[in-house]
Wavefront OBJ file of the C-alpha trace (Angstrom):
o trace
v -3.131 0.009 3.250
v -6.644 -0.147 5.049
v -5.867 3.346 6.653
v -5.355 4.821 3.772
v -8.389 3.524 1.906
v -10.730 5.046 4.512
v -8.501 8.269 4.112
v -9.281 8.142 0.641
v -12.641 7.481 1.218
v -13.324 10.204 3.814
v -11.794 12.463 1.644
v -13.388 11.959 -1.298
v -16.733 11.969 0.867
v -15.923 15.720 2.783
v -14.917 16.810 -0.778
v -18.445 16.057 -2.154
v -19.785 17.195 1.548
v -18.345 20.008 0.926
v -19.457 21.068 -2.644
v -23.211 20.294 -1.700
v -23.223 22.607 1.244
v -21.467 25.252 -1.331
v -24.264 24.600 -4.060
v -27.063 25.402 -2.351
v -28.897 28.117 -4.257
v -32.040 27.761 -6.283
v -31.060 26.515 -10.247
v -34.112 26.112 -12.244
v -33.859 23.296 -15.369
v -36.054 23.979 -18.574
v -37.509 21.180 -20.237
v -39.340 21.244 -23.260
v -42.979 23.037 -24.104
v -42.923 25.250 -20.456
v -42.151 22.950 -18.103
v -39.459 23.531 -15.412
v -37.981 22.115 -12.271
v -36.437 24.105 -9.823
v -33.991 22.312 -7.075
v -31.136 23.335 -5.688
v -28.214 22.907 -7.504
v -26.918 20.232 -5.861
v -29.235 17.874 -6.541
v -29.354 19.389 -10.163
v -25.803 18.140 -10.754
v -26.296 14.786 -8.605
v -29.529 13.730 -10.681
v -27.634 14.390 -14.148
v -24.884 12.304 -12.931
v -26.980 9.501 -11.615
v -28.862 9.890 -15.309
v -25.717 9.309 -17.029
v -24.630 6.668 -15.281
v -27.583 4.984 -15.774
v -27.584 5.403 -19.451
v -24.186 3.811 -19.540
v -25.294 1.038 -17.742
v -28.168 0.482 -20.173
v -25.669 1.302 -23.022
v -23.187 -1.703 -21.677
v -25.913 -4.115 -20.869
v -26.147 -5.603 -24.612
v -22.585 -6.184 -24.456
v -22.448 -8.004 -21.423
v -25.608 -10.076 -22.449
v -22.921 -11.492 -25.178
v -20.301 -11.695 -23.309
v -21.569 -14.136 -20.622
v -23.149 -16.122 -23.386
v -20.186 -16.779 -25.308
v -18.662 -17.258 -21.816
v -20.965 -20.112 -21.182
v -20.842 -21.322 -24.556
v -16.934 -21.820 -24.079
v -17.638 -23.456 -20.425
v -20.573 -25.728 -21.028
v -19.546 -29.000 -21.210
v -18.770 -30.075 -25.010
v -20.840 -33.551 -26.627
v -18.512 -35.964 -29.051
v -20.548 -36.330 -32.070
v -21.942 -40.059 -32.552
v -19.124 -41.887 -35.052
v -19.442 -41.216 -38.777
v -21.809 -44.684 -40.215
v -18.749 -44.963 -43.124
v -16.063 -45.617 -40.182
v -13.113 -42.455 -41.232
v -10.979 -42.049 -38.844
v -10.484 -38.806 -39.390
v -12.706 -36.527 -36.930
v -13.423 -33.191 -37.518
v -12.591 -31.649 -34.454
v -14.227 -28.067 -34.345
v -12.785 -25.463 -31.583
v -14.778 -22.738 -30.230
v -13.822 -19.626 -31.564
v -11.474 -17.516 -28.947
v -13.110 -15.037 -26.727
v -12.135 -11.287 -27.060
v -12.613 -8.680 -24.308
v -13.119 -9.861 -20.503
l 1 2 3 4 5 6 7 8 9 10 11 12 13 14 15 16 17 18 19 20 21 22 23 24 25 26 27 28 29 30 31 32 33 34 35 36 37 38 39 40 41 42 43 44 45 46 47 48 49 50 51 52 53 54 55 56 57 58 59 60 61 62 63 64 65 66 67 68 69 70 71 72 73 74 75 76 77 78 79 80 81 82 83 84 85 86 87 88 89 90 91 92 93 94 95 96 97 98 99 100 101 102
């Protein structure tokens, strides 16, 4: 199973090897009011990638962020409340609600 991870992994890495040395040529990008950047194409396609998955990242992060609270919220040790002063014996006995997702 190790072999054929590196297989995979060589691959996947010739593939990619492969379509940078075949992308070579000049491609120019227009932003806005005149400007432009010209790079090869390569590195045209590997920066919007890289931009993307950055933006995902940044898109996800907010999520997480509420996730691991909750997480840690469900975790953290839980405090008895001090006995009612009218001595009921019935406790209210409040469960976290149930985590959804991860």
């Amino acid at each position: 199973m190790k072999y054929l991870l590196w297989l995979l992994k060589a691959a996947i890495f010739f593939t990619l090897f492969a379509f940078a040395l075949n992308n070579q040529q000049d491609a120019i990008v227009h932003f806005f009011f005149g400007t432009q950047w010209r790079a090869p194409l390569v590195l045209v396609v590997l920066t919007a990638f890289a931009a993307g998955v950055v933006v995902g990242v940044l898109g996800m992060v907010p999520r997480w962020w509420k996730h691991r609270n909750a997480a840690r919220r469900a975790h953290a040790p839980q405090v008895a409340p001090p006995a009612a002063a009218s001595g009921s014996a019935a406790e209210s006995t409040a469960e976290p609600p149930p985590l959804h997702g991860i």
